[in-house]
C-alpha atoms as an extended CHARMM CRD file, in Angstrom:
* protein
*
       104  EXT
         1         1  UNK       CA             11.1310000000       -6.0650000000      -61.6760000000  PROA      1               0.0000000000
         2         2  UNK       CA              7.6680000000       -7.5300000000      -62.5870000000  PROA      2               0.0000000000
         3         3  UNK       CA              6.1810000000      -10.5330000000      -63.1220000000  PROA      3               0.0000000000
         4         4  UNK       CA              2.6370000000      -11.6920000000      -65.3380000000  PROA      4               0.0000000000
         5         5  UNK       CA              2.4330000000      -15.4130000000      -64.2010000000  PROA      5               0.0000000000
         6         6  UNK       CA             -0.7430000000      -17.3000000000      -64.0930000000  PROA      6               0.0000000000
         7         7  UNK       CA             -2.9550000000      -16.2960000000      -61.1870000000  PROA      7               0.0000000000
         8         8  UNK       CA             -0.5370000000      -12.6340000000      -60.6100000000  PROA      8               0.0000000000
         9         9  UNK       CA             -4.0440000000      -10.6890000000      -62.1590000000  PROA      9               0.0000000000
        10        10  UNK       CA             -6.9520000000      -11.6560000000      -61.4920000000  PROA      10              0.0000000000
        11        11  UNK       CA            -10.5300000000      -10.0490000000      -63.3370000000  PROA      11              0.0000000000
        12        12  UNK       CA            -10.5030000000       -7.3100000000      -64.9190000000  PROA      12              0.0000000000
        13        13  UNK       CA             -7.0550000000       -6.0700000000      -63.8220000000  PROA      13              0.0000000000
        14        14  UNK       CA             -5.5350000000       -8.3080000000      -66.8100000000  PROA      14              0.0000000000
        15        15  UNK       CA             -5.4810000000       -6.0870000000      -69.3280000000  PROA      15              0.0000000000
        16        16  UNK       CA             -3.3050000000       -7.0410000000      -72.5800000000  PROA      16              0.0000000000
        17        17  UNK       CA             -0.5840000000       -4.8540000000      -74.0430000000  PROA      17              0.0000000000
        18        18  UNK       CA              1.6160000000       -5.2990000000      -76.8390000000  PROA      18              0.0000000000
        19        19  UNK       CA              5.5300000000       -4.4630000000      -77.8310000000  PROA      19              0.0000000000
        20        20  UNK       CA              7.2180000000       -4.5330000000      -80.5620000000  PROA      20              0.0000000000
        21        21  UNK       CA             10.6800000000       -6.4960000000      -80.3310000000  PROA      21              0.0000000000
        22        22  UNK       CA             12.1380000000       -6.6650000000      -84.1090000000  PROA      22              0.0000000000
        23        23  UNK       CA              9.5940000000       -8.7110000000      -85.8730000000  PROA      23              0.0000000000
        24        24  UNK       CA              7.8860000000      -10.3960000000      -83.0340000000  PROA      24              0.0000000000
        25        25  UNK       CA              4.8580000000       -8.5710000000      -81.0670000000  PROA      25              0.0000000000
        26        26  UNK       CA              5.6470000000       -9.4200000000      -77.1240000000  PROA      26              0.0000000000
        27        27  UNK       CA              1.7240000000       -9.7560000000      -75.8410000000  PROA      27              0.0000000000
        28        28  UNK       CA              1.7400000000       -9.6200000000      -72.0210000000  PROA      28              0.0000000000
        29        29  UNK       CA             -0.5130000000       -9.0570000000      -68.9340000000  PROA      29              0.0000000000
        30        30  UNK       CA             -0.6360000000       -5.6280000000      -66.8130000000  PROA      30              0.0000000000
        31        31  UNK       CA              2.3110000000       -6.6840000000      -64.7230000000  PROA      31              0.0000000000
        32        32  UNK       CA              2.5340000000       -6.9070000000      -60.4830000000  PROA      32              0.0000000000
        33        33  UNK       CA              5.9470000000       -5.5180000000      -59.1760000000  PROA      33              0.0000000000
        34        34  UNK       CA              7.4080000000       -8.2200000000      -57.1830000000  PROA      34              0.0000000000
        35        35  UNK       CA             10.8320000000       -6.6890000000      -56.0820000000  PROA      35              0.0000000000
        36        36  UNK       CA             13.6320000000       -4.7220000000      -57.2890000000  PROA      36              0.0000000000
        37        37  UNK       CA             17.1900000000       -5.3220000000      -58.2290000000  PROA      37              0.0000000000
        38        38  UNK       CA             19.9140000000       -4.2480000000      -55.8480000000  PROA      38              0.0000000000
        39        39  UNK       CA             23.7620000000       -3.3840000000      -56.0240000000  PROA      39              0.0000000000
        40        40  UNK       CA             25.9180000000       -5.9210000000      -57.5840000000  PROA      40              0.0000000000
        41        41  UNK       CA             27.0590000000       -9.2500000000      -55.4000000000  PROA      41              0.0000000000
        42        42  UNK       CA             30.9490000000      -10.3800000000      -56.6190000000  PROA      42              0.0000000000
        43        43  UNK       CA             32.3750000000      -10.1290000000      -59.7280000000  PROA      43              0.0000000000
        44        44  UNK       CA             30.5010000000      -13.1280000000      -61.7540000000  PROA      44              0.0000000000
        45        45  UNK       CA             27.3370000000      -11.1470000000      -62.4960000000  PROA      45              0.0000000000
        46        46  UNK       CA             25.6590000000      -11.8720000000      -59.4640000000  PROA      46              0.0000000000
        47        47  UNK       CA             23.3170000000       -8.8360000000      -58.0120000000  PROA      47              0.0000000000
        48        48  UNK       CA             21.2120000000       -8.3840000000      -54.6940000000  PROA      48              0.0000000000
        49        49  UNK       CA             17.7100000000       -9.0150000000      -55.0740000000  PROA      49              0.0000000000
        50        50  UNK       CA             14.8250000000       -7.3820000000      -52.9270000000  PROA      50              0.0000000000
        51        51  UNK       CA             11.6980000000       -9.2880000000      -53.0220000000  PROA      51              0.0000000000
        52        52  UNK       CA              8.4130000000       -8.0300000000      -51.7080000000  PROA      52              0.0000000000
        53        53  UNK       CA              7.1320000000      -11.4260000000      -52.2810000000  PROA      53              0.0000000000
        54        54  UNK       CA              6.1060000000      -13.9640000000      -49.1470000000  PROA      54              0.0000000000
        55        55  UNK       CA              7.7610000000      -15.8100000000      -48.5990000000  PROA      55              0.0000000000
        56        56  UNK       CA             10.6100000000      -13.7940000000      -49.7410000000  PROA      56              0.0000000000
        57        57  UNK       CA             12.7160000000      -17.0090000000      -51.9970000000  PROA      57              0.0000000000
        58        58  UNK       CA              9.3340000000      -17.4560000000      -53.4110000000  PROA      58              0.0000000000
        59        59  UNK       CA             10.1750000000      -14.3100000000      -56.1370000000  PROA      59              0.0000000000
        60        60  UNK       CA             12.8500000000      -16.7450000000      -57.1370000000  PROA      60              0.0000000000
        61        61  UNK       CA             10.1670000000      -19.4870000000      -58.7710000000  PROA      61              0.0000000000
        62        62  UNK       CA              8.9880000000      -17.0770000000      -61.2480000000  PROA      62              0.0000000000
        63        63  UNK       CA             10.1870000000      -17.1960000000      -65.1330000000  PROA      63              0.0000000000
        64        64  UNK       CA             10.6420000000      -14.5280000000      -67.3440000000  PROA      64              0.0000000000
        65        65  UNK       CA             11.8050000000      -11.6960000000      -64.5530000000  PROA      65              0.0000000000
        66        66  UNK       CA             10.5730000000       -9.0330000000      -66.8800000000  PROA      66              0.0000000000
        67        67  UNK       CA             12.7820000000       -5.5260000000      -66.2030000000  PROA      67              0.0000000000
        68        68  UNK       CA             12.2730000000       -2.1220000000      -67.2120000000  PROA      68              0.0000000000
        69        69  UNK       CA             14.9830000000       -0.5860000000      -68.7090000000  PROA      69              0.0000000000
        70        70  UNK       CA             15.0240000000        2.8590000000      -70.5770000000  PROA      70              0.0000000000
        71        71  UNK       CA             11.0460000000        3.1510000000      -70.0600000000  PROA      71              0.0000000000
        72        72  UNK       CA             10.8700000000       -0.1390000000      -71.8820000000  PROA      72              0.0000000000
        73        73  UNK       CA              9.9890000000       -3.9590000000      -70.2540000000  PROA      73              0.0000000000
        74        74  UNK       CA             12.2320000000       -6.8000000000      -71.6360000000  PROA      74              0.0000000000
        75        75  UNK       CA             12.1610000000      -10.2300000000      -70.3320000000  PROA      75              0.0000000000
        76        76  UNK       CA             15.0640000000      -11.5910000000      -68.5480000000  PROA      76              0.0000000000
        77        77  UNK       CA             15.6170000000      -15.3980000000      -67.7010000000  PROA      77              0.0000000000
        78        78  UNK       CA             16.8090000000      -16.2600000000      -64.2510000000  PROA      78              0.0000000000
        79        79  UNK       CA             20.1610000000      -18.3470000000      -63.9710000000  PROA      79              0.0000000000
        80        80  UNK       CA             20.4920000000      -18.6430000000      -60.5370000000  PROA      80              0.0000000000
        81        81  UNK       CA             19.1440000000      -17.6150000000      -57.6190000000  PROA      81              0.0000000000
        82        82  UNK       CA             19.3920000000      -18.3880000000      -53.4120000000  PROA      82              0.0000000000
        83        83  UNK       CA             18.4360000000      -16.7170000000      -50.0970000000  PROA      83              0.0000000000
        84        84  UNK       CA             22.2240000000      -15.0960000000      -48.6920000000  PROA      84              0.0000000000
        85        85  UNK       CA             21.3860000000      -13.9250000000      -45.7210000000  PROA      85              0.0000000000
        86        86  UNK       CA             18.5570000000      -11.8760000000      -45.1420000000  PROA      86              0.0000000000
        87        87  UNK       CA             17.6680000000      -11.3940000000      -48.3980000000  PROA      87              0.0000000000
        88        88  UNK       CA             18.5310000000      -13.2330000000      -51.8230000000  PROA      88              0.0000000000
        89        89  UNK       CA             21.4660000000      -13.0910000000      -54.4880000000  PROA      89              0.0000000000
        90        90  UNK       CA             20.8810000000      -13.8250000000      -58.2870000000  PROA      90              0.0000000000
        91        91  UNK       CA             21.9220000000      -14.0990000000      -61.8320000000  PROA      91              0.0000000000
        92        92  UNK       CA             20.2360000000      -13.3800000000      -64.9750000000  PROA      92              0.0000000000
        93        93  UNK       CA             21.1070000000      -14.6750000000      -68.3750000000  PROA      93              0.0000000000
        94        94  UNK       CA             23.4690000000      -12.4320000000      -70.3250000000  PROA      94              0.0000000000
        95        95  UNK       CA             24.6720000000      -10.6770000000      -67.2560000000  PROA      95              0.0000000000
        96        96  UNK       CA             28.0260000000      -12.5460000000      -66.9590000000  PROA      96              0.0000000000
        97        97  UNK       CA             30.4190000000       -9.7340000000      -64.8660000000  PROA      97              0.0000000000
        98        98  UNK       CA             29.3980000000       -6.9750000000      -62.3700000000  PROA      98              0.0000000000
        99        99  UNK       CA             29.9370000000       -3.7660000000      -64.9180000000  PROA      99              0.0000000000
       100       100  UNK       CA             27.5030000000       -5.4960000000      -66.5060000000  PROA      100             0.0000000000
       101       101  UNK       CA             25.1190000000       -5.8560000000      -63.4810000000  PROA      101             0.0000000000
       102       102  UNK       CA             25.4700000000       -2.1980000000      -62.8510000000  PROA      102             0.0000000000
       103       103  UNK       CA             23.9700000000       -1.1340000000      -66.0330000000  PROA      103             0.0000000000
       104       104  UNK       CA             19.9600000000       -2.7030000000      -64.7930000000  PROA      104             0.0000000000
């Protein structure tokens, strides 16, 4: 998962790209990887998260989580999210059961 937030490039890393999503054009920073999803957590489309970020609940204050998915980025919104341990549980919109969760 990646993240373009205010401040995540700095100079001339920020380079803009664009994607075409039906009829709108998705403009978007070079994007900083930030963590990656992990198996699935219960059966209400909850999923282990692992965050490279410091501290490591601080990945969960970012909006869009933008994933890649067949070689392509999409935007994902966050529902939910809390430290569970050592590391952090979450659940993104449209991800309601854990077959579903499998398929990131």
């Amino acid at each position: 998962m990646a993240y373009a937030e205010a401040g995540a490039c700095s100079g001339s890393a920020a380079q803009e790209s664009s994607s075409r999503r039906g009829d709108a054009v998705v403009s978007r920073q070079r994007l900083l990887t930030m963590g990656r999803l992990g198996a699935p957590y219960g059966v209400k489309g909850w999923m282990r998260v692992h965050s490279y970020a410091s501290p490591p609940d601080g990945i969960l204050r970012y909006r869009p989580w933008w994933i890649r998915r067949g070689g392509e980025w999409q935007p994902l919104q966050l529902c939910e999210g809390r430290p569970h341990g050592k590391s952090l549980v979450a659940r993104l919109e449209g991800y309601e059961d854990r077959e579903a969760v499998r398929e990131l």
